[in-house]
N, C-alpha and C positions, 0 to 999 in steps of 0.2 A: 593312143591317147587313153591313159588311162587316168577316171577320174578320182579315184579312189572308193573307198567304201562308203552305201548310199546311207543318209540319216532317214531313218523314219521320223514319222512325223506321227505322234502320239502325244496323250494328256496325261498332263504332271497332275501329282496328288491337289498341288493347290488350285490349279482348275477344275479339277474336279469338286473339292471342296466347297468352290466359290459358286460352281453351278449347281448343286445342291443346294448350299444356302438362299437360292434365288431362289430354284424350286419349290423350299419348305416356303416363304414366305410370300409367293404366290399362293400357292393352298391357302396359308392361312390368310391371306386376304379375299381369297373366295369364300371361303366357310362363311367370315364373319358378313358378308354379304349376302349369303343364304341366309342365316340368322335370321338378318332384320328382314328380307322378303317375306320368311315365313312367318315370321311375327305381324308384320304389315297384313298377310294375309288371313289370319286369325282376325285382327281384329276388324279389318271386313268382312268377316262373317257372320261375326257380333254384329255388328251393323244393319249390316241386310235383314238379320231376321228380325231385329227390334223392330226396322221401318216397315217388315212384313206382319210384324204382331202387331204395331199402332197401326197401319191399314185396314189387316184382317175387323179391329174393335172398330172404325170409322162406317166399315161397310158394315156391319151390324147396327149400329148408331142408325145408318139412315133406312135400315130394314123396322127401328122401332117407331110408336107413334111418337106423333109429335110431343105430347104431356108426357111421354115415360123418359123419354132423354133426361138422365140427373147425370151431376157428378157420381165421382168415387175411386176405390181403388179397386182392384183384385189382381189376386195373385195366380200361377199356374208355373209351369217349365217347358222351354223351349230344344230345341235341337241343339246341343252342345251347353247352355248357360241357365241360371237359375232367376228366374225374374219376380219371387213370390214378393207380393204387395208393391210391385213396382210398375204396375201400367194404370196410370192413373189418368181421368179421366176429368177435364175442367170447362165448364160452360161457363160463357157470356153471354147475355142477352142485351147487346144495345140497344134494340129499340123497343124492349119491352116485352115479356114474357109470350106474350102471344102473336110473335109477328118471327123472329129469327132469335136462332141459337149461333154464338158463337163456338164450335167444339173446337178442343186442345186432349190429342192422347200422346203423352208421354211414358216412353220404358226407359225403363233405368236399370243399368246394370253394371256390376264391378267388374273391373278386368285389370288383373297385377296393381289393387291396393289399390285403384282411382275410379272414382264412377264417371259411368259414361252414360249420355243418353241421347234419343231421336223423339223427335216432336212432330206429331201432323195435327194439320189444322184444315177445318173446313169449316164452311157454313149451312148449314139447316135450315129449311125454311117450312112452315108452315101453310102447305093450297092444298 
C-alpha cells in the first residue's frame, strides 16, 4: 500500500505576512501603553513632592510662634521641577487673631502647558 508522496505541512507567505502583522500591532499596542504608564508616573512624582514640599512648610509653620505665622509666597526648586514663587502660604483666622490660624500651603506647578497644584491645610492653635 502505497500512499503516495507525504505533504509537508509548512507556512505560506501569507500566514506569515498576516502573523507579522499581528505581531507589529501587538508591540505597537504595548508601547503606547508604556507611554501613558510612564507619563502617569512622572506626574506622580510631581505630586508627591509638592505634597512633600507643602508638608515640609506646614511643619515649619508649626515650629514658628504663634505672632510670626503670616502669609506669603516663596520660591526655591525641587527634585525634577521648578516651583520658584509658587508655594504659597494662606492664613485664616476664624475666630480671631489671637486664638486659631487657619493655614493653606499650596505648590503649584506646570507640567506639559497645565498647572497643577496640592493644597495642605491644618490648624494652628495658640496654648
Amino acid at each position: 500500500m502505497s500512499r503516495g508522496p507525504r505533504k509537508r505541512k509548512a507556512f505560506t507567505l501569507i500566514e506569515l505576512l498576516i502573523a507579522i502583522v499581528l505581531i507589529v500591532v501587538g508591540l505597537i499596542a504595548l508601547m503606547q501603553v508604556m507611554s501613558v504608564g510612564i507619563c502617569a508616573d512622572a506626574n506622580l512624582e510631581y505630586r508627591l513632592t509638592a505634597l512633600n514640599l507643602a508638608n515640609e512648610k506646614i511643619e515649619e509653620l508649626k515650629d514658628t510662634a504663634f505672632g510670626s505665622i503670616s502669609a506669603g509666597t516663596e520660591g526655591g526648586s525641587a527634585i525634577g521641577f521648578d516651583w520658584v514663587d509658587q508655594r504659597t502660604v494662606s492664613i485664616d483666622e476664624p475666630y480671631g487673631a489671637n486664638l486659631l490660624k487657619d493655614v493653606t500651603v499650596t505648590v503649584q506647578w506646570t507640567l506639559k502647558g497645565s498647572t497643577q497644584s496640592v493644597a495642605v491645610e491644618t490648624y494652628i492653635a495658640d496654648y
